[in-house]
C-alpha positions in Angstrom: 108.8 72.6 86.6 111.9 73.0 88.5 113.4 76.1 85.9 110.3 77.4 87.0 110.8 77.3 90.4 114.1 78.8 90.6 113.1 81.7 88.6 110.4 82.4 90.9 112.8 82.3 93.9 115.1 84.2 92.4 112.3 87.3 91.2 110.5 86.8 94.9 114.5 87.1 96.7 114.3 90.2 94.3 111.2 92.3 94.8 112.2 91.5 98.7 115.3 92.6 98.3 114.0 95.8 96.4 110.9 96.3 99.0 113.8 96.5 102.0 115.4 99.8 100.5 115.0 102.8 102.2 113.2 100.9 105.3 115.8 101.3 107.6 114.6 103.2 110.8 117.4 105.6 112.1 117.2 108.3 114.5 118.4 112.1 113.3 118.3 115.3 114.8 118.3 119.0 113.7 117.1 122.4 113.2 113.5 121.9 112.1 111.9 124.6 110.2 108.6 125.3 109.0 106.0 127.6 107.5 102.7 127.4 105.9 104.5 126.3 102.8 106.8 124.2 103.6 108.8 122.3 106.3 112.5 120.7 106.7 114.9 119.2 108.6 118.6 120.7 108.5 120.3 117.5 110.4 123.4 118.3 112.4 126.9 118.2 110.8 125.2 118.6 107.3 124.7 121.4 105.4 121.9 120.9 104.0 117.8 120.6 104.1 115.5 117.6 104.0 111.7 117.7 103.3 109.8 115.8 106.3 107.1 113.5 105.5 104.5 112.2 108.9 102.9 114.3 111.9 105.1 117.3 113.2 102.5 119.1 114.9 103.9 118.4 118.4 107.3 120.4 116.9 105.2 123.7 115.6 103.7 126.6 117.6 101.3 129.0 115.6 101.8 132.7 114.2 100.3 135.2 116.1 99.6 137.0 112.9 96.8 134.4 111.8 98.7 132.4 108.8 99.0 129.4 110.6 102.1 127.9 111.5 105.8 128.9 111.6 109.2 128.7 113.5 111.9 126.7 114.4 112.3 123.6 116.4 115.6 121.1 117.7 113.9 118.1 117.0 115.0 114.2 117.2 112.9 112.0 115.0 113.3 108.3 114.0 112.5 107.9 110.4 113.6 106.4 107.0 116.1 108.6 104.4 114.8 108.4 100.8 117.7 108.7 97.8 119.4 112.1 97.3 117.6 114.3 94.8 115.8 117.5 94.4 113.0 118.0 96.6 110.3 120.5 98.1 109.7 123.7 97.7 112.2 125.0 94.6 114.4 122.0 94.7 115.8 122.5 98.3 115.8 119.6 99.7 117.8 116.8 98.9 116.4 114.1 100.4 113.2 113.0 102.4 112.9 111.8 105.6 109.7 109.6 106.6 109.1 110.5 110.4 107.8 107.5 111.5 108.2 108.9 115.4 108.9 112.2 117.0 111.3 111.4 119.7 112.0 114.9 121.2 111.4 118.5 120.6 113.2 121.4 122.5 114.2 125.2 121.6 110.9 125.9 120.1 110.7 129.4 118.6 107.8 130.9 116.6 108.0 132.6 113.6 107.4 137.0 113.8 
């Protein structure tokens, strides 16, 4: 009973350990863009895009030509980093970010 035991310590210590990854709240700002087909984060110092996953309607201003949304936006967001890849639209991104709170918005420019 005892072997038991520790083996099921050892699996529960790790499918906790496993569940904690990628959890980590940070905060992270950038150059948010965003269209009717996509949307992504360009963080500062990093050249490169991530795909944003939660609510950033409070960050976007609608077209004036009727096809929804689009622009720009500085935004700071708190949020948790998935692993590098390929993501989004064509492969652009790579990595997601999981807004979990949008902190601050400023410099908000519509699309033409």
């Amino acid at each position: 009973m005892q072997r038991y035991k520790s083996i099921s310590l050892a699996l529960f210590l790790f499918l906790a350990g496993c569940a904690s990854l990628g959890t980590k709240v940070e905060t992270y700002s950038g150059e948010y863009f965003y269209n009717f087909e996509y949307a992504y984060l360009t963080p500062d110092g990093l050249n490169e895009q991530w795909c944003l996953k939660g609510d950033m309607s409070r960050a976007e201003l609608h077209s004036n030509d009727g096809k929804g949304v689009k622009g720009t936006s500085y935004i700071t967001v708190q949020g948790t980093l998935g692993p590098q890849g390929n993501y989004g639209n064509l492969g652009v991104c790579k990595r997601i970010l999981t807004v979990t709170k949008l902190v601050k918005v400023t410099n908000m420019r519509g699309g033409s």
